[in-house]
Each structure stands twice: as C-alpha cells, then as structure tokens.
N, C-alpha and C positions, 0 to 999 in steps of 0.2 A: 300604158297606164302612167299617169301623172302622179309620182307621191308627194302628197301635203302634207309638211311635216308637222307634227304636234310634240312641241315642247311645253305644253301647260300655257300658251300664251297665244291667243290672236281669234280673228273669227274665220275659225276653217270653214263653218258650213258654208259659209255666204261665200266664201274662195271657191266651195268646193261643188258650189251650186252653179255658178257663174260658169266653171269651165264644162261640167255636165250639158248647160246649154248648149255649147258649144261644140255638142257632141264627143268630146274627152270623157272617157274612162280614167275619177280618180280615187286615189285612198288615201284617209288621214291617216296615218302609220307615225307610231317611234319604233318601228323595228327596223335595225340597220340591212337584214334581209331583205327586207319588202323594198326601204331605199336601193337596195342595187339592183334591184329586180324591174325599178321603175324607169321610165325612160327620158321622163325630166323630174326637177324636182321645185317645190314650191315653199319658200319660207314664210310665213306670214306673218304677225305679231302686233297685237299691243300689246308694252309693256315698258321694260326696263331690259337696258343694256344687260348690267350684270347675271341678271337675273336668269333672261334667255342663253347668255354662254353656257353657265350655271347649270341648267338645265339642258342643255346638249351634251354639256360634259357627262353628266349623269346616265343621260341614255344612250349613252356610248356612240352619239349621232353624227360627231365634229368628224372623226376622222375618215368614215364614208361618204359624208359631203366633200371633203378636199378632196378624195381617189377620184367621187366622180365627177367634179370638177374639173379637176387634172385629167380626165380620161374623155373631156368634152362634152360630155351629162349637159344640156340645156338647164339651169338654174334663176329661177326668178325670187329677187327678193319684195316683199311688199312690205312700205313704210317700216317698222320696224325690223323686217328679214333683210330691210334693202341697208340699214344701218349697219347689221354685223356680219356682211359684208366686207367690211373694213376694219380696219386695224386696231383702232380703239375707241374709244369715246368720254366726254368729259363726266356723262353722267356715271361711267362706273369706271375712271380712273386705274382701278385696279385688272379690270377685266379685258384680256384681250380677246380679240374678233378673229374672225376668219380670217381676214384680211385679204382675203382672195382682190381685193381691190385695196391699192395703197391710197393712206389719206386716214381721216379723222375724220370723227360725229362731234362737233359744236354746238351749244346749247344755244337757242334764237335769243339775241341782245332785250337788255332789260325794255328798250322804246317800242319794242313788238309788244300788243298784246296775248301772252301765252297764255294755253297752249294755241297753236295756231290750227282754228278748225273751223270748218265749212268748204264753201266752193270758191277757188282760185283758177284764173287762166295760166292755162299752158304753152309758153313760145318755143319754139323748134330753134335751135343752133344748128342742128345737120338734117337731112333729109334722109333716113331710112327706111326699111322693111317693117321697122316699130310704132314709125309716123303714119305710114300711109293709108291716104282717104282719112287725115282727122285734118282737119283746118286749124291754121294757125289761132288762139288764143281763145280756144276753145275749154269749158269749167269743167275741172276736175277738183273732186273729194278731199280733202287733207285735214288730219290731225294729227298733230305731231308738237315737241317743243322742242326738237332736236334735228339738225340736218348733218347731212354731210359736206365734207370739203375734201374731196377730189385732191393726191397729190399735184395733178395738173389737169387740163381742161380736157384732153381728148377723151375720155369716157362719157363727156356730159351732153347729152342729147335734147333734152330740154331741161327748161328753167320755167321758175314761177315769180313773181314779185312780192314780197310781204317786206318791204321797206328796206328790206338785201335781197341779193337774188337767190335764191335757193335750187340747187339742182332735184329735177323733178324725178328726170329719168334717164337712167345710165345705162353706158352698154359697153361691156370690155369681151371681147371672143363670146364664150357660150353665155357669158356671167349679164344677166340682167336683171336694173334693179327700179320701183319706182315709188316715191316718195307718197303720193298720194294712195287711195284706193281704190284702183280699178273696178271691182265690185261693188262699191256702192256709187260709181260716178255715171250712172244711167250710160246711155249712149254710147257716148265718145270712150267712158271704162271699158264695156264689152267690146267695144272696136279695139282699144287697146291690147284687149289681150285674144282675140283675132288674131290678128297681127303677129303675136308671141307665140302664138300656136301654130301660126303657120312657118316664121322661123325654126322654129323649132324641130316642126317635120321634114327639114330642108335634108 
C-alpha cells in the first residue's frame, strides 16, 4: 500500500487515481499509523510552504516521514511535496522543511512570467531507472512559482527551461522528488511514475 499523504493541501484523488492505474493499492491517510504501515509514501501539494509544515506539524506526520525515511521507506514528493523536502524556502522564511535534501526553495525571478504553468520539456542530466523509455525533451505539467536549488547538483536528474534552469526531478537514496505533475502530464507522467513504482518495488 502506497500512503498519500493529506495535509489539507494538493490533489490526492488524481495522485491517487494515477497509481491505482497502475495497479497500486493507495490510501490518502494523516494517520501516522496507517503512514508506517504503508510501504512507500507520497507527498503531494498545492500550496504554501509554510502552510504544509504547519499542517504536518499538527498531524503529528513530520516525525514518521523522517523514521521512514531514515528506515529507507521509498518517498516521492510532488511539486509542492518535492519543495519541503528541503530545508527551507523563501516563501515562508520562517518555516523549516524536512530537509531530508539539503538546499533551499527560491521564488522564480521577477523576468519569468509567474506562476509558472502549463507544459514544459524535460532534459535528462543522468540516465536512471526514473528516465527510462521517456525520451529526452519530452512535455510535462508544471505549476509552480517556486523551485528548488539543490545544495549541489548530484541529486538533479532532470531540468526544465523557463529562462533559468529549474530542477525538475531529483533523486537522493529512497528520496524522490518531481517538480512537475506526473498525473496530469498524460503519457510520459504515467511513465514517470511506472518507473517510481518500479523502483520502488526493488
């Protein structure tokens, strides 16, 4: 079983629709129970930084994603799950992140027009188990006004162009995370998380 986590923030059903295709068994759960019970786990989110901590904190969620984390738990974050991820970010200043990836969430420069949303190509820097069977420069989903910046490049699996490069999709040990959304990026999305599901089951 896959739990999809609900913090009051993101579209579970369509996560939660996506891997069902897929033949995964998931549950949208805030119980920290049902999280350890589960065998990966799935952040999702629109929203706000602060906000989603905020609401982990509350449902006593933070500290059973770090064990299972640390315990090698498969973890995917999506666009905003793939943000707090990391350490902090500019949009909520005050609120710190998992951090399970070091680095910072950056607000996209005022010459972008924000937020940044529709279909964008996606280029490969490494070739992984997360790539494979997607061709290079192929359109995926994105709304966001915020990215991440990696304390250094080896997590960054692919990148996108919106007039800087933005890391699309990361992979640190079990930790991964992907800027866009797979669920709504037809195709190449549901390949993507193929892919993460089959890692997964490794």
């Amino acid at each position: 079983m896959i739990a999809i986590i609900d913090y009051g923030i993101g579209n579970l059903f369509s996560v939660s629709k996506a891997l069902n295709r897929l033949g995964q068994e998931t549950q949208i759960t805030c119980e920290p129970e049902t999280v350890e019970k589960a065998s990966a786990i799935v952040l999702p989110g629109v929203g706000s930084f602060g906000e989603a901590m905020e609401n982990l904190q509350k449902k006593e969620l933070i500290n059973v994603i770090l064990k299972n984390a640390d315990e090698g738990k498969p973890i995917l974050g999506i666009c905003l799950g793939m943000q707090i991820l990391f350490e902090r970010s500019q949009e909520s200043p005050h609120a710190k992140g998992l951090s399970l990836i070091q680095g910072e969430v950056r607000k996209l420069p005022p010459t972008n027009k924000i937020p940044h949303i529709g279909w964008n190509r996606i280029y490969f820097k490494k070739k992984t188990e997360l790539t494979e069977d997607i061709p290079q420069g192929r359109f995926f989903y994105f709304a966001h006004s915020y990215y991440v910046l990696p304390a250094d490049d080896q997590p960054i699996i692919g990148i996108c162009n919106y007039n800087l490069v933005i890391p699309a999709i990361i992979n640190q040990d079990n930790i991964w995370g992907v800027q866009f959304h797979p669920e709504k990026s037809s195709t190449w999305g549901m390949k993507f998380l193929e892919n993460w599901v089959r890692c997964m089951l490794k």
